[in-house]
Each structure stands twice: as C-alpha cells, then as structure tokens.
C-alpha positions in Angstrom: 0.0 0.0 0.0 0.9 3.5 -0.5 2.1 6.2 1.6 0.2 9.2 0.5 0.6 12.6 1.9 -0.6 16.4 1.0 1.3 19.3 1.3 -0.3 23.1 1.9 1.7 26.1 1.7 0.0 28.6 3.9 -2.5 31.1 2.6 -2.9 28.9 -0.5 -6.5 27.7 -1.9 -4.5 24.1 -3.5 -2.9 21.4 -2.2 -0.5 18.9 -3.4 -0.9 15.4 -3.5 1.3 12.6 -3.4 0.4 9.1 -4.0 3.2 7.6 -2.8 6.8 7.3 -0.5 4.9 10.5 1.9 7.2 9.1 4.6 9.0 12.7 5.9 12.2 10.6 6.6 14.8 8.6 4.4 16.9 8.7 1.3 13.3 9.7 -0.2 11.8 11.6 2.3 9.6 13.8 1.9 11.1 16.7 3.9 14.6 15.5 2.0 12.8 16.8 -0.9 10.9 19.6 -0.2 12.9 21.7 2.1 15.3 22.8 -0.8 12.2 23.3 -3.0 11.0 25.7 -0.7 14.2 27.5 0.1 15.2 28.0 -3.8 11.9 29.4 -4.5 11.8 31.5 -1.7 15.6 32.8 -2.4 14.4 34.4 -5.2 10.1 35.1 -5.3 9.9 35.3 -1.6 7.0 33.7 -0.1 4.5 33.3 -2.9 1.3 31.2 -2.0 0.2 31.2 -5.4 2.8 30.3 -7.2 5.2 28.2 -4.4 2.7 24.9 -4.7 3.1 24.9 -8.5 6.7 25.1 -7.9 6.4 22.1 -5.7 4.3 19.9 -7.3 6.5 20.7 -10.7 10.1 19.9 -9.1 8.9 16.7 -7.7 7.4 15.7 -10.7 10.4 16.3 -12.7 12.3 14.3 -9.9 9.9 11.2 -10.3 9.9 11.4 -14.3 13.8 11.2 -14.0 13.6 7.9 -11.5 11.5 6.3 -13.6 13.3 6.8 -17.0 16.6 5.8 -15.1 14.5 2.6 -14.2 12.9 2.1 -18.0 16.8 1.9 -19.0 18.0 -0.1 -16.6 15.3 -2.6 -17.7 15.8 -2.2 -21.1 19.5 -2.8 -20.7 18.1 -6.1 -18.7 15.9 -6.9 -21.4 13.1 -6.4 -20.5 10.2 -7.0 -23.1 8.6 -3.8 -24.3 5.7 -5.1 -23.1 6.4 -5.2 -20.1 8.0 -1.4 -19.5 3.9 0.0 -20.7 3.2 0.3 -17.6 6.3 2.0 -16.3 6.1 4.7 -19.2 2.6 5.3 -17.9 3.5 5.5 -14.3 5.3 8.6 -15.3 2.1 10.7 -15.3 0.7 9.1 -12.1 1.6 9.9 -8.8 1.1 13.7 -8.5 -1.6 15.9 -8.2 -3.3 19.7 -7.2 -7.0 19.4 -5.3 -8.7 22.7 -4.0 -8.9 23.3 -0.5 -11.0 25.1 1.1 -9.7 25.2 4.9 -13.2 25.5 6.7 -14.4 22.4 4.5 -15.1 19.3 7.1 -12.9 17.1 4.5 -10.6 19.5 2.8 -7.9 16.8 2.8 -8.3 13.8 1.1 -9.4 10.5 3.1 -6.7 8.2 3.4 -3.3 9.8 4.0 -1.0 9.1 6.5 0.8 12.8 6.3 0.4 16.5 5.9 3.1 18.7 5.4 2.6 22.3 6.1 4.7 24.9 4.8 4.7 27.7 7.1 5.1 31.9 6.2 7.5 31.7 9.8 10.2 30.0 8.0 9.0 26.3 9.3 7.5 23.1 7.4 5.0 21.3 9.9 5.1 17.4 9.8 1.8 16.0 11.1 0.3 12.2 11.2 -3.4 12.1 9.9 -5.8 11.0 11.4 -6.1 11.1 15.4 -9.6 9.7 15.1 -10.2 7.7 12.4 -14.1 8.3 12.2 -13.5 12.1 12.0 -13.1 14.5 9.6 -10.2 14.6 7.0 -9.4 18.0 8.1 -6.2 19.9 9.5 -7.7 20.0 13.3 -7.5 16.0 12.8 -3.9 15.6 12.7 -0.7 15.7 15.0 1.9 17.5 14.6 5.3 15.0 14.7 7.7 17.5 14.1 8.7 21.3 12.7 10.9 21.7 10.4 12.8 24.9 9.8 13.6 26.5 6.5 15.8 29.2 5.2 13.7 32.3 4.8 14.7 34.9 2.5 
C-alpha cells in the first residue's frame, strides 16, 4: 500500500498530493525533498502562496519522471520485453496531483493519508500524522503534529 501525503503552503487555496513514499524521513523523504524546494523558491520570489505549490508539485514531478526513466533503462538494458515497460512509461504521469482546498471544508484533505506537510510563512514546514480519530473529519484539526521543520527564509 501506498504512503500518500498532502502538502499546503499557507494562505494557499491548493494542495498537493502525493500518492506515494509520503514518509517525511529517508533517502526519499519527503522533507529531503521539499525543504530545498521551498528554500530556492523563496531565495528568489519570496513567499509566494500562489505560485510556491506549482513550484512544488512541478520539481517533484520532474524528480519522479527522471527515476523512472533511469529505471525504464536499466530494464531495457536487462531486457526487458517492451511489453512489459507500458506500464512504467505510464506511471510517469501518475503519482502527483493539485485538489482545491478550502480550509473550513469538514474534509478539505483527502481521506486516506498518512501525512500532511505544512509549509509555514515563519520559516518552518510542519510534519503532522493524519488521522487522530479515524471516524472524523479529513481536516487539519484532525492531525498531529510530529515535528517542525525549519527552513531558510529569504
């Protein structure tokens, strides 16, 4: 089964999705990945809640699309049967997405993810574990925050 997560950036009206590997920790962490996201963009556009998600969902995407050609070759070199490498071609385009939110919405979030990542104006990313009660809502106010990451502000 998949690890899915969200991440908001504060003030924003989307939120990215992540189908899979939404762990915060590890060689593929989450937080591995988009702390220097957050920092480059904010280097240079300072913090931009309309534009800063694109820029997220964008750089990961490009990250994934790389992995998976790197894996496509190495099967091909194998020899793999065309055939066979369809479905990897195709899982280029899966994995990512943008849903609305709308903060006071009882299920803003989606329903099964394990966790949210909130990027923070104050310079920190919030790491929080969803859902405390299982029966709730899929909402912010039904998570827990782990951890806080900081970031380099401008």
């Amino acid at each position: 089964m998949s690890t899915r997560c969200q991440i908001i950036v504060e003030g924003s009206d989307a939120v990215v999705y992540r189908h899979s590997d939404g762990y915060p920790d590890g060689a593929c962490g989450v937080v591995k990945t988009l702390k220097p996201i957050v920092e480059n963009f904010i280097r240079w556009r300072g913090f931009d809640e309309c534009y800063l998600p694109a820029h997220i969902v964008a750089d990961m995407i490009a990250v994934h699309k790389k992995d998976m050609d790197k894996t496509i070759r190495k099967m091909k070199k194998a020899g793999t049967p065309a055939a066979n490498l369809s479905a990897y071609e195709s899982a280029k385009y899966l994995g990512y997405g943008v849903e609305a939110y709308k903060a006071d919405d009882e299920n803003a979030l989606h329903g099964d993810l394990e966790f949210l990542y909130v990027v923070k104006k104050n310079g920190t990313i919030e790491v929080r574990s969803c859902f405390t009660d299982n029966d709730g809502p899929c909402n912010i106010g039904n998570t827990k925050l782990v951890k806080t990451v900081k970031y380099k502000a401008k």
